[in-house]
C-alpha positions in Angstrom: 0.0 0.0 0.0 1.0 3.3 -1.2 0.1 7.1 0.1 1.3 10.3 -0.6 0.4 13.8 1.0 1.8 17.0 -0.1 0.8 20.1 2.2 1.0 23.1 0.4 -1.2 25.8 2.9 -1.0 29.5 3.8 -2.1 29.9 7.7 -2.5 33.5 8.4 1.3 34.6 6.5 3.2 31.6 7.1 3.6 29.0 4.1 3.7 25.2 4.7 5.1 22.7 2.5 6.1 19.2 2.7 5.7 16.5 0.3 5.5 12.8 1.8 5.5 9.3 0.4 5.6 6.1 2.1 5.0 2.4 1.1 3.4 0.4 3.6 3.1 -3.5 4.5 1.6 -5.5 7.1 4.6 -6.7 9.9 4.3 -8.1 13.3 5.3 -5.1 14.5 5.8 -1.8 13.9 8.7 -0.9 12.2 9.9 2.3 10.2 12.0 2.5 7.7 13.6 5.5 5.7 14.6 4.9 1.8 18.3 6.0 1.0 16.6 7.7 -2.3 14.2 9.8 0.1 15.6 13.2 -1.4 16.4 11.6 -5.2 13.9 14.4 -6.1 16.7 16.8 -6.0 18.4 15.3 -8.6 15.4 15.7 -10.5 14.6 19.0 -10.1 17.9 20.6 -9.6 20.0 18.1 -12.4 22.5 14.9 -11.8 24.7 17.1 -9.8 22.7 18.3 -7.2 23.4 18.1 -3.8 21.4 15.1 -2.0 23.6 15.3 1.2 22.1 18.3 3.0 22.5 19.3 6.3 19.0 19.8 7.0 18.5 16.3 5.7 19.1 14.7 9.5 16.0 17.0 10.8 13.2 16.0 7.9 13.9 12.6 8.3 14.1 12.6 12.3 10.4 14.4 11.5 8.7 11.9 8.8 9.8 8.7 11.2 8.0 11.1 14.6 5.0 11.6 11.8 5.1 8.0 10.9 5.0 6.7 14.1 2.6 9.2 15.8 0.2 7.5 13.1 0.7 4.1 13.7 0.4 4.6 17.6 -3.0 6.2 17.1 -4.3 3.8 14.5 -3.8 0.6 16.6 -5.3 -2.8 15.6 -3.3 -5.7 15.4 0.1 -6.4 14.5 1.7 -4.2 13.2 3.1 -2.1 10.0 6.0 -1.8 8.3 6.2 1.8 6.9 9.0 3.0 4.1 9.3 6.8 3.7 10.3 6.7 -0.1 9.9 10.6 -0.6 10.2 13.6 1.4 10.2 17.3 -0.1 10.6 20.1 1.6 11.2 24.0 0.3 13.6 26.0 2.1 11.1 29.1 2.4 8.0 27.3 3.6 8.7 24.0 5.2 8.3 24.9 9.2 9.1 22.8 12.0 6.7 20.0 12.1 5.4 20.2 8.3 7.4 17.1 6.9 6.3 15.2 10.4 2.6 16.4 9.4 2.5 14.9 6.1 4.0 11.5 6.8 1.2 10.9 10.0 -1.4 11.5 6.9 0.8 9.8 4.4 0.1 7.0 6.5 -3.2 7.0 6.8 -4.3 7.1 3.0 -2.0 4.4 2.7 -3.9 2.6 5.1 -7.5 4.0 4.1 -7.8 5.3 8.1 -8.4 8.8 9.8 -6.4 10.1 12.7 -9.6 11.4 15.4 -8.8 13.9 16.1 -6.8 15.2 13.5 -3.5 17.1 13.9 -3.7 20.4 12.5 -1.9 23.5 11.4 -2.1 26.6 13.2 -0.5 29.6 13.4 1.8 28.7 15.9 2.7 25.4 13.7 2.0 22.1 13.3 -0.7 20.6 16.6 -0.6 17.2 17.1 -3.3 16.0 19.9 -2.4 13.2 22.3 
């Protein structure tokens, strides 16, 4: 199972953007997992010589696997899920703390055809994530 969520939303002045894929399969336990080509879309966008390496790099993907596994401890049932985070985009302007940790929680659930209840959200103050 596949899902993708991009976030691409204005709150009040501040932009958020973050683009999340992950693959998912069903595991006796959780497990997550991050795919060495998770920032390949550089390449793409910016030509074969582009940078992959990025400082910032350590941070989106500390934030996807929080994401990732803030979903699965919500969604319960039983065993488990293996979860892959193949893609994750970000844009130096508008990608805020919590953004790329945001889209992988509902990257996870469209993979999985389930909603989070409640919801995290996006406020001004950033990215809410209720317990």
């Amino acid at each position: 199972m596949h899902g993708e969520f991009r976030l691409w939303q204005m709150i009040g002045r501040i932009g958020h953007a973050a683009d999340v894929a992950v693959a998912v399969e069903a595991a006796d336990r959780d497990e997550v997992d991050v795919s060495p080509d998770a920032f390949a879309w550089l390449r793409d966008s910016y030509g074969p010589r582009a940078v992959i390496d990025r400082p910032v790099n350590d941070r989106l993907v500390a934030e996807a696997v929080e994401g990732v596994r803030y979903a699965l401890a919500r969604l319960g049932g039983p065993g488990g899920y293996k979860v892959t985070v193949t893609k994750i985009v970000d844009s130096p302007v508008d990608t805020a703390d919590g953004d790329v940790k945001f889209a992988a929680a509902h990257a996870v659930c469209l993979a999985l055809g389930m909603r989070l209840e409640p919801p995290p959200r996006l406020t001004t103050n950033g990215a809410v994530f209720p317990s």
